[in-house]
FIKOL-458502 format. One record per residue (C-alpha): residue in three letters; chain; y, z, x. Coordinates in Angstrom, 2 decimals, padded with zeros to 5 digits, always signed. Each point is the difference from the previous one (the first is absolute). Last residue first. Layout:
BEGIN
    aa   ch        yy        zz        xx
   ALA    A         Y         Z         X
...
This chain:
BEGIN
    aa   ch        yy        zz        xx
   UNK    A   -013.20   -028.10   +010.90
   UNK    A   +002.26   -002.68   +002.09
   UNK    A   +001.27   +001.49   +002.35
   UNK    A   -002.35   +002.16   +002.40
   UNK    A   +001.01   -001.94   +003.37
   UNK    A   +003.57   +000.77   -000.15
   UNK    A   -000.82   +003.73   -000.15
   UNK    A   -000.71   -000.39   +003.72
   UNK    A   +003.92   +000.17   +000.76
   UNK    A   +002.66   -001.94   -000.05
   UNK    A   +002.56   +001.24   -002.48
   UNK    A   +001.92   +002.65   +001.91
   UNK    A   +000.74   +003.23   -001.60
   UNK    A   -002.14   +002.38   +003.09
   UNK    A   -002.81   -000.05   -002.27
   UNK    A   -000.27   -003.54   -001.51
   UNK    A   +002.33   -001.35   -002.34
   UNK    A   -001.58   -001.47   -003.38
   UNK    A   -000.76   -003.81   +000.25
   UNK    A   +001.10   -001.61   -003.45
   UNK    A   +001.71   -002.77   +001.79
   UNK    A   +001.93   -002.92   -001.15
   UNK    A   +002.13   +001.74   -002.73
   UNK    A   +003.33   -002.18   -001.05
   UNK    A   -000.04   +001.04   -003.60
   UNK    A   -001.16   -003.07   -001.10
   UNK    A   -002.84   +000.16   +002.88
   UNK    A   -000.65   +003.00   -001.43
   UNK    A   -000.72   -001.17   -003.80
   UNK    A   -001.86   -002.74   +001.17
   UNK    A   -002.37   +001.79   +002.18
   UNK    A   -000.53   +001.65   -003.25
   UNK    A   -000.46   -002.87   -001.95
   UNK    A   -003.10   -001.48   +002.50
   UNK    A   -000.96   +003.77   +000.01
   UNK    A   +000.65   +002.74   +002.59
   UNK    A   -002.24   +001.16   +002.89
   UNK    A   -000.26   +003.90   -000.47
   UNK    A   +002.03   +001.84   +003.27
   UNK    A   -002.17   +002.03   +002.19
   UNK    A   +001.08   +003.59   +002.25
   UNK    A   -002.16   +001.34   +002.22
   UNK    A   -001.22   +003.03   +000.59
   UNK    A   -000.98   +001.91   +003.12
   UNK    A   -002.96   -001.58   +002.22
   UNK    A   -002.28   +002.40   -001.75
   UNK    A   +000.70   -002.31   -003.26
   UNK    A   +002.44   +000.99   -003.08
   UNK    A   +001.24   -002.95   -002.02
   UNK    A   +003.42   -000.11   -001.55
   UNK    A   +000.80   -002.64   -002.19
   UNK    A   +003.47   -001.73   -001.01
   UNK    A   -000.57   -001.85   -003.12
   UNK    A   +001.02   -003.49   -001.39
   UNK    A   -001.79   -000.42   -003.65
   UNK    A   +003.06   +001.01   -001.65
   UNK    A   +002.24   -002.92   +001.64
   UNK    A   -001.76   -002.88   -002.36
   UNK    A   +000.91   +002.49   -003.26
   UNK    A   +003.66   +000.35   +001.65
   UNK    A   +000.01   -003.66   -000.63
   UNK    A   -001.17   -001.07   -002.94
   UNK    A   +002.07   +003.02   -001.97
   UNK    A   +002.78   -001.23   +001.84
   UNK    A   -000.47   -003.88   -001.61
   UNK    A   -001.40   -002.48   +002.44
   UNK    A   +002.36   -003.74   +000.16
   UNK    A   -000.19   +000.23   +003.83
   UNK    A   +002.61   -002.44   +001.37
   UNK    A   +000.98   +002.65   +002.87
   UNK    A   +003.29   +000.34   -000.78
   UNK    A   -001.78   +001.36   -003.82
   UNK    A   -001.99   +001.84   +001.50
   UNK    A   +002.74   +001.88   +002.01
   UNK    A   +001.84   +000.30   -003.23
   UNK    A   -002.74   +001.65   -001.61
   UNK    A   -000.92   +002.65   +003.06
   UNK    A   +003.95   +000.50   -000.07
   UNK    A   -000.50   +000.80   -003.65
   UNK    A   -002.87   +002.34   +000.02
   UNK    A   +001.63   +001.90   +003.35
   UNK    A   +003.15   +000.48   -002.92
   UNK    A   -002.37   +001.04   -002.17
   UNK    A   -001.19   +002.96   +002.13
   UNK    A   +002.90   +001.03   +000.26
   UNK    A   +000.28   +000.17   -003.78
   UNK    A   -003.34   +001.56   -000.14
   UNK    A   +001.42   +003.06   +002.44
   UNK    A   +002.87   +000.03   -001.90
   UNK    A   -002.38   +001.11   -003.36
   UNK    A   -001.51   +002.71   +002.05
   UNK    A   +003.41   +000.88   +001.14
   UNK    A   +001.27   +000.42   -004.09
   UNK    A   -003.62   +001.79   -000.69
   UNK    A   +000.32   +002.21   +002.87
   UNK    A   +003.43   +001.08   -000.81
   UNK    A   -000.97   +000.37   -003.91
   UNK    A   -002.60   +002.43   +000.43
   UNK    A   -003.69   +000.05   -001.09
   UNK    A   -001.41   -003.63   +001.93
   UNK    A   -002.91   -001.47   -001.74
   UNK    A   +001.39   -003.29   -000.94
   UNK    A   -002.20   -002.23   -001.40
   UNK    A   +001.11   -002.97   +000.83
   UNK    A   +001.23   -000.92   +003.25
   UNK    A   -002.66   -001.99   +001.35
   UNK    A   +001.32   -002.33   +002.70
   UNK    A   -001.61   -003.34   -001.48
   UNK    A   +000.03   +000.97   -004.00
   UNK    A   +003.35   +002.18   -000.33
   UNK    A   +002.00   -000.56   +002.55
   UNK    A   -001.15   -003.66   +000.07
   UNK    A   +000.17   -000.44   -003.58
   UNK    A   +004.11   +000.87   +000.28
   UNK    A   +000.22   -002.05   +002.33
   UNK    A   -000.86   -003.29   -002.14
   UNK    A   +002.14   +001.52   -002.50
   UNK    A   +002.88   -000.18   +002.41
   UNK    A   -000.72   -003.39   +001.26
   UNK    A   -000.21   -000.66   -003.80
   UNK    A   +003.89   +000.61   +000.11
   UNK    A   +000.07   -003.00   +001.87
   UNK    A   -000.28   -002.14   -003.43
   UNK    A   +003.32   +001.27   -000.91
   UNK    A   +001.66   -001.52   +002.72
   UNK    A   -002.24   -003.42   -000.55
   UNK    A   +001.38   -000.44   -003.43
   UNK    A   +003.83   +001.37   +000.96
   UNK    A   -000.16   -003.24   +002.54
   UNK    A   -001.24   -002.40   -002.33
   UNK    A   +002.67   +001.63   -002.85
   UNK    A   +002.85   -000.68   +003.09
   UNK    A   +001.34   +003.31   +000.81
   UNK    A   +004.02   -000.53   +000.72
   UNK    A   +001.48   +001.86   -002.89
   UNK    A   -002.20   +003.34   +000.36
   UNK    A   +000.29   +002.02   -002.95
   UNK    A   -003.77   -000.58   -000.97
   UNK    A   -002.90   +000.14   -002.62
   UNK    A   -002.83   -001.41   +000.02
   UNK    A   -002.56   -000.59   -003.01
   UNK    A   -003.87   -000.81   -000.11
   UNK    A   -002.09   -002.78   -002.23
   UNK    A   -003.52   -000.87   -000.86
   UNK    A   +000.18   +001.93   -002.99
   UNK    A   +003.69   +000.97   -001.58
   UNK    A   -000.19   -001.88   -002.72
   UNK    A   -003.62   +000.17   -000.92
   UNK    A   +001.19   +003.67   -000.18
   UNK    A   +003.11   -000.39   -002.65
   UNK    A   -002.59   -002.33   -002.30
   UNK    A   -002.61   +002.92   +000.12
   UNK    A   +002.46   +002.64   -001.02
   UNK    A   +001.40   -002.42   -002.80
   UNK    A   -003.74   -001.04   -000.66
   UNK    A   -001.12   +003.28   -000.61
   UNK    A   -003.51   +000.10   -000.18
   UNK    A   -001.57   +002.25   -002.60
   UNK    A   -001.64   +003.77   -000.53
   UNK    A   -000.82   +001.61   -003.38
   UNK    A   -001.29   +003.25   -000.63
   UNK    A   -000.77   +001.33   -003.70
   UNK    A   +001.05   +003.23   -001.45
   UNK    A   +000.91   -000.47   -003.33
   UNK    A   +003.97   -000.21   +001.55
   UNK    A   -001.06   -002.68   +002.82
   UNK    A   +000.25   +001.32   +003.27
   UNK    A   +001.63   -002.43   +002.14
   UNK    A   -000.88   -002.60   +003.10
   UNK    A   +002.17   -002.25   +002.42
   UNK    A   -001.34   -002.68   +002.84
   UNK    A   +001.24   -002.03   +002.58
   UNK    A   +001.96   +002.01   +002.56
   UNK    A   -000.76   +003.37   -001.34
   UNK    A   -003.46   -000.23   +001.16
   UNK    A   +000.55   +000.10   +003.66
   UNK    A   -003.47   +000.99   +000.21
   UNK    A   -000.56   +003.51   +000.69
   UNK    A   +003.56   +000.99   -002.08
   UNK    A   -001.29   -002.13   -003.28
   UNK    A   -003.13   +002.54   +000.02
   UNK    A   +001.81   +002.67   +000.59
   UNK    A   +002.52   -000.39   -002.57
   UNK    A   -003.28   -001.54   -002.79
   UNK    A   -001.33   +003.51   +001.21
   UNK    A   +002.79   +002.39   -000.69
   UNK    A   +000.89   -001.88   -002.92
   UNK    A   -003.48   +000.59   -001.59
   UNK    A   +000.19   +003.80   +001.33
   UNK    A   +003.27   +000.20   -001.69
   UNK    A   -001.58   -001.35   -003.06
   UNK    A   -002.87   +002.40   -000.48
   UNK    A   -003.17   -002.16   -000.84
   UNK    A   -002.17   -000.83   +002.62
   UNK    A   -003.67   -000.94   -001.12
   UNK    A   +001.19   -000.73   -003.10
   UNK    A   -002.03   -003.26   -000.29
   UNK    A   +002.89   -002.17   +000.14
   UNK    A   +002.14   +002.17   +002.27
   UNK    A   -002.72   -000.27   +002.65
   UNK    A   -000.67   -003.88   -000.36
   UNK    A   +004.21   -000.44   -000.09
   UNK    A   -000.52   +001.90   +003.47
   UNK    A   -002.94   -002.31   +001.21
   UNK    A   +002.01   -003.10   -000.95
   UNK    A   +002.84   +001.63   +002.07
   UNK    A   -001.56   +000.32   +003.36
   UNK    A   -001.56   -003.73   -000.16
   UNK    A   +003.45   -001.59   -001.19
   UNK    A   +001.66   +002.05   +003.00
   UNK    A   -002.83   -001.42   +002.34
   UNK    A   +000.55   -003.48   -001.44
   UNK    A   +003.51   +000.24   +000.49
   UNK    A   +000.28   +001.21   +003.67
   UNK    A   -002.75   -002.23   +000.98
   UNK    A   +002.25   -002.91   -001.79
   UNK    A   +003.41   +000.90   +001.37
   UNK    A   -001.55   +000.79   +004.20
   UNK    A   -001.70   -003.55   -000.27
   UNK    A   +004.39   -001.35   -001.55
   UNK    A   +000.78   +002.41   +003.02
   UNK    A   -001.83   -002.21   +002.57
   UNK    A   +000.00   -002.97   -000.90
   UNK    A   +004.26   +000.37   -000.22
   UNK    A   +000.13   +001.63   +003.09
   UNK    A   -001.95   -002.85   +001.62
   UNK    A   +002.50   -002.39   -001.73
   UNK    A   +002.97   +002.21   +001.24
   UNK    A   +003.47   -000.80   -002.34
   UNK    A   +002.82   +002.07   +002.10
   UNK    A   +003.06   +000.64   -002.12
   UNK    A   +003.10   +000.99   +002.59
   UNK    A   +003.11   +002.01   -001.09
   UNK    A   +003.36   +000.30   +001.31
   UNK    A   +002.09   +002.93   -000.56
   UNK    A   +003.79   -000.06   -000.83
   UNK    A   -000.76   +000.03   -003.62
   UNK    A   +002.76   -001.15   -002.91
   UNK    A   -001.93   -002.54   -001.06
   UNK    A   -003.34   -000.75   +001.64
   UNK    A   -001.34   -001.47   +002.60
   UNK    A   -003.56   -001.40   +000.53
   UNK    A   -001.45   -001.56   +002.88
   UNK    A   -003.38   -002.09   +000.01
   UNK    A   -003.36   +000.43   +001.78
   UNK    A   -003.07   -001.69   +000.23
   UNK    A   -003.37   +000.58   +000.97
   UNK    A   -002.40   -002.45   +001.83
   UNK    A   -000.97   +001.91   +003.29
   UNK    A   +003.03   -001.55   +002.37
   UNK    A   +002.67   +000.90   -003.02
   UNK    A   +001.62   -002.63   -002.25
   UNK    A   +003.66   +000.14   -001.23
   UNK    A   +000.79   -000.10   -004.11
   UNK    A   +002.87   -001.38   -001.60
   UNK    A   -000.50   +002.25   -002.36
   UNK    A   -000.37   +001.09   -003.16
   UNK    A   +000.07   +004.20   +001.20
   UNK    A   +002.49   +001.12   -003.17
   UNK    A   -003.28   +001.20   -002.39
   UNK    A   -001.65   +001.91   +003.82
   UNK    A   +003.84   +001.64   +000.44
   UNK    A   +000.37   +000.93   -003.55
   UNK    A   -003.55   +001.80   +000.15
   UNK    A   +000.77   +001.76   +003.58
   UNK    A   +003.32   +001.24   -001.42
   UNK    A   -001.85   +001.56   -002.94
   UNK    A   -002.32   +001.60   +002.21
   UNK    A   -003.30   +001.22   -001.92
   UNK    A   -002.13   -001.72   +001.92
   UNK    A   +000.91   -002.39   +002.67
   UNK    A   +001.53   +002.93   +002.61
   UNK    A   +002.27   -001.72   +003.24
   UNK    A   -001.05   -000.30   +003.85
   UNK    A   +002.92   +000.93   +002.02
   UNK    A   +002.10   -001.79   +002.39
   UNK    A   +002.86   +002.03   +000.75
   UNK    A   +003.58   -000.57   +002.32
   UNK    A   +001.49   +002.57   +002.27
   UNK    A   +003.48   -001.11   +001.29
   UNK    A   +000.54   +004.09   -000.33
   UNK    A   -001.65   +001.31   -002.27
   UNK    A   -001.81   -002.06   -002.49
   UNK    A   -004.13   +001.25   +000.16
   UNK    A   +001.49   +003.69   -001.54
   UNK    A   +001.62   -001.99   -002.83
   UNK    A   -003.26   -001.72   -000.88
   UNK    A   -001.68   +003.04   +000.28
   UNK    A   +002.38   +001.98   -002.58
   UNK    A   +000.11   -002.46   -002.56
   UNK    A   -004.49   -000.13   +000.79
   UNK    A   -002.32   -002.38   +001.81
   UNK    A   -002.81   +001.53   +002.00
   UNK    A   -002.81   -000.71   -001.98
   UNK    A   +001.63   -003.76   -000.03
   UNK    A   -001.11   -000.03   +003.18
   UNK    A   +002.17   +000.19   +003.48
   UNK    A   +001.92   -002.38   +002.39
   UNK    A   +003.11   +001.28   +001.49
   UNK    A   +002.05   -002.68   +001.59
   UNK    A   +001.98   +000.85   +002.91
   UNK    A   +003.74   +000.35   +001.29
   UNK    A   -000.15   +001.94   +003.28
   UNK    A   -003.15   +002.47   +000.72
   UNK    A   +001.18   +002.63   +001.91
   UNK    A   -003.54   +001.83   -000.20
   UNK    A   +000.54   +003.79   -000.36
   UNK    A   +002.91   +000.64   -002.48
   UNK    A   -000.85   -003.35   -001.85
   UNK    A   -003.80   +000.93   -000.14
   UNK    A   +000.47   +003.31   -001.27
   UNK    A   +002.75   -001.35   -003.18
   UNK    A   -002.22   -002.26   -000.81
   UNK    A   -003.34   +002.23   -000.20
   UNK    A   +002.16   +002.89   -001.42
   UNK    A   +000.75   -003.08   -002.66
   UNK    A   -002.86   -001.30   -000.92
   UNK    A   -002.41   +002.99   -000.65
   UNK    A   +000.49   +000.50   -003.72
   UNK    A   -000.63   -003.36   -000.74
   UNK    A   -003.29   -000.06   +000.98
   UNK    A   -000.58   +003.08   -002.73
   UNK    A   -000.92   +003.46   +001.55
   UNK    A   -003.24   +002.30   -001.13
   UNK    A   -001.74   -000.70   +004.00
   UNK    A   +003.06   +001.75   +001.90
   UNK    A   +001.41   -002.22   +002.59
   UNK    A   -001.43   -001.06   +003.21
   UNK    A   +002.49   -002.44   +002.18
   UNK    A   -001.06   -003.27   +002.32
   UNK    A   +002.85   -001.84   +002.78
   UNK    A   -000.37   -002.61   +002.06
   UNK    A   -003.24   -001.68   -001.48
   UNK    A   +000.03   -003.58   +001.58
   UNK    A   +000.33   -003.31   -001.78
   UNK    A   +003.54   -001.26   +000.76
   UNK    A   +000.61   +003.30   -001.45
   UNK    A   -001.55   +002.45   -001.46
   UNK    A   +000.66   +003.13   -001.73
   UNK    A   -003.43   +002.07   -001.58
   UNK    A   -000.17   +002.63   -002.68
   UNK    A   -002.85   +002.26   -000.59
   UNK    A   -000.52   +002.13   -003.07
   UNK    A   -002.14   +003.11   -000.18
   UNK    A   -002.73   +000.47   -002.41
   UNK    A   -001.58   +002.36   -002.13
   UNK    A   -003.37   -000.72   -001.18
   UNK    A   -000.65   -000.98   -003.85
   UNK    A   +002.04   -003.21   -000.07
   UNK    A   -002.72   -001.20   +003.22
   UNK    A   -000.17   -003.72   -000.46
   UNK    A   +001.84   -000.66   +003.70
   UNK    A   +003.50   -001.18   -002.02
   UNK    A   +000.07   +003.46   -001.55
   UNK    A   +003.20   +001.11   -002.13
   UNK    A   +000.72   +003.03   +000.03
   UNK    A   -001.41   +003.73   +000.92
   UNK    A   +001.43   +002.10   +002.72
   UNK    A   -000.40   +000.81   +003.65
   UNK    A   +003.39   +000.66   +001.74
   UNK    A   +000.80   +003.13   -002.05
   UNK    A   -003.02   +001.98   +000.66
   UNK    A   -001.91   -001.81   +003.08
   UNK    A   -003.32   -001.75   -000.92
   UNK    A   -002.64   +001.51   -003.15
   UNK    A   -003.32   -001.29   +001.64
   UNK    A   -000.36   -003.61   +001.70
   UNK    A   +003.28   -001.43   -000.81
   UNK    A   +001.80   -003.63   -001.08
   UNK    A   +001.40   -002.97   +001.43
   UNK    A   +003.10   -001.62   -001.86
   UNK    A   +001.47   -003.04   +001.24
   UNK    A   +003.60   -000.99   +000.07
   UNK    A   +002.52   -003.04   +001.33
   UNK    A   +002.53   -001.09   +001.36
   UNK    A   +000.69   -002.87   +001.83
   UNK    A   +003.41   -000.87   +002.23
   UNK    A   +000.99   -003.96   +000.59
   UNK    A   +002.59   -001.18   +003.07
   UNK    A   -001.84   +001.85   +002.45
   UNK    A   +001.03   -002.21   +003.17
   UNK    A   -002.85   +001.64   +001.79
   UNK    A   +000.22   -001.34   +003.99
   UNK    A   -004.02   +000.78   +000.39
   UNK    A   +000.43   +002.48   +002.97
   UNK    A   +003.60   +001.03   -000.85
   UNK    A   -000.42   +000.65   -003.27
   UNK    A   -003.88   +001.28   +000.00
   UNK    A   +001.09   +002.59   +002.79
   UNK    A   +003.74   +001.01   -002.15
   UNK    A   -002.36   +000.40   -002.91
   UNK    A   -002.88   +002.42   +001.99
   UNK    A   +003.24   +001.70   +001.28
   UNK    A   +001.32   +000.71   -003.29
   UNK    A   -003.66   +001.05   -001.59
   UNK    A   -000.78   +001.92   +002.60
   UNK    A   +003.11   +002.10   +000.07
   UNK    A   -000.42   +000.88   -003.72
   UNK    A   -003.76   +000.65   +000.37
   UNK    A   +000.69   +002.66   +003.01
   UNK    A   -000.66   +003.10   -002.35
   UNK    A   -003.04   -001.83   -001.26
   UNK    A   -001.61   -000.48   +003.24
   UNK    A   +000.84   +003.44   +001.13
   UNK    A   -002.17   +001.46   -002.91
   UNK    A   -002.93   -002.84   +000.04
   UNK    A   -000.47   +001.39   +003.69
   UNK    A   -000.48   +003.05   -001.69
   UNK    A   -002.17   -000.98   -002.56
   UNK    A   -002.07   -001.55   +003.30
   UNK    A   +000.44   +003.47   +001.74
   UNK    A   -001.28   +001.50   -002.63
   UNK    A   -003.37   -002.24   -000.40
   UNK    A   -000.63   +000.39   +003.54
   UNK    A   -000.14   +003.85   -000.22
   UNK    A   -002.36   -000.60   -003.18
């Protein structure tokens, strides 16, 4: 257990100094790789606790790992020009929203950034957010809500065109409307489209499934009280996204009744196959606010490397300074992840992270006892792993012999 303390310990410093690291990591990655961050991402995860967590810091909300009945923490992540500079935990029960602009207002104190771009989800977008991402010669590009956004509705009804292509097949046309500084950009995706019209029918049929079974119930008097008959048809509607397409009532002798409704189906075949932007920025071409938006998946794509490739979830950690520098831990850690990516990518390897640091786990160091003292052996890598290191400009896996230097009889045991 003595190691095990000084490691929490270590964790302990490492935490204290994240501020400092974080600065210098960005002024190393600006100077290195010349950023010119013109575009800033946010964006949140949630991962959530083995056991009850930290009081305060660990809370219930909403899970995006599956887990609403574990308490969570949230994780947001900065990047620019593709690399995590900056990550904050926040107490699990907040709204996106409600994290915007302490994250703002941290990374203009710390970062210098001159005029830039904010790029977040339409999770994020609020009055108050949207004022927060305009300070200074600040200018937004947020995702926007389809459901249940008036503005959103007027802005699809308004989007006839003339319509630009996109590389993948989609579209895209600018809307403005009266007396609204902000611009707006309709995106039709064809792929989207297949894909949420699949998601529609499931989602129906399921619903349709769920509530046959409940009008079965009510029929036979198998359930009879009517707030338990709400409660379920509520639930039921809730699982499935219901409410979109379908409505029900209680019928006065005691009958229940469910039907599509068309004017809640008609306003979601409207919306399928489509997304909104929304922007202040006078100069962003709708091709260019397209692709900016599309980096935020670099985000999400990090995001499932914390969390899948380095492991993060659960978290078993019982006080909120080791959860926070167990969490900046994974974001250095990330930042190794996306050097290792870019260095593929020089390297005209098209191998996702995953791929790679999966090709690197076989490599091991090995000690092997014999009377002539021990020696030290190094696994022989795979086709992809020798790949991987010659990416990362490794040519020899030869440990250092005794007195540090590399030639030494454990050359002639590679290769195990």
């Amino acid at each position: 257990h003595r190691q095990l303390r000084l490691w929490y310990h270590t964790l302990d410093r490492l935490l204290e100094a994240k501020a400092a690291i974080e600065q210098d990591l960005y002024l190393q990655l600006r100077d290195l790789f010349g950023l010119q961050v013109g575009l800033v991402f946010y964006d949140l995860t949630s991962t959530y606790f083995e056991g009850r967590g930290p009081a305060g810091l660990a809370r219930h909300g909403h899970s995006r790992d599956g887990h609403p009945r574990d308490r969570q923490v949230l994780v947001g992540v900065v990047m620019a020009s593709g690399w995590p500079i900056a990550s904050y935990v926040f107490e699990g029960h907040l709204a996106d929203r409600a994290t915007v602009e302490a994250v703002m207002a941290d990374v203009r104190a710390r970062f210098a950034l001159q005029r830039v771009v904010w790029v977040a989800d339409r999770g994020m977008v609020s009055e108050q957010t949207l004022t927060a991402m305009m300070q200074g010669e600040d200018r937004y590009l947020v995702g926007l809500q389809r459901r249940r956004n008036p503005t959103a509705q007027v802005v699809i009804q308004a989007a006839t065109g003339p319509w630009q292509a996109l590389p993948e097949g989609s579209q895209v046309a600018e809307v403005r409307l009266p007396n609204d500084p902000a611009r707006y950009f309709v995106v039709r995706s064809p792929e989207r489209l297949a894909y949420e019209q699949a998601m529609r029918r499931l989602s129906m049929r399921r619903c349709r499934d769920h509530l046959q079974k409940l009008q079965q119930r009510v029929a036979t008097g198998r359930l009879r009280a009517p707030e338990k008959i709400g409660a379920r048809a509520g639930a039921i509607l809730k699982d499935h996204h219901g409410a979109r397409y379908f409505a029900w009532r209680l019928d006065p002798d005691g009958r229940f009744r469910f039907w599509v409704d068309r004017k809640k189906l008609r306003e979601e075949l409207r919306v399928e196959g489509t997304y909104l932007l929304q922007t202040n920025d006078p100069h962003l071409a709708p091709l260019q606010a397209v692709a900016a938006y599309k980096e935020l998946q670099t985000v999400e794509r990090g995001f499932r490397a914390l969390k899948d490739v380095l492991a993060v979830r659960p978290i078993y950690h019982q006080t909120p300074q080791r959860v926070r520098a167990h969490l900046f831990v994974a974001h250095l850690a990330l930042v190794l992840g996306c050097a290792l990516q870019k260095a593929l990518q020089r390297a005209g390897l098209t191998m996702a992270l995953e791929t790679a640091l999966e090709a690197l786990r076989p490599i091991r160091l090995v000690k092997l006892e014999i009377p002539a003292g021990p020696v030290h052996l190094v696994t022989r890598p795979t086709s992809h792993g020798q790949a991987v290191l010659r990416a990362v400009g490794i040519h020899n896996l030869r440990p250092p012999g005794p007195s540090g230097k590399s030639k030494s009889r454990i050359q002639h045991h590679q290769g195990v």
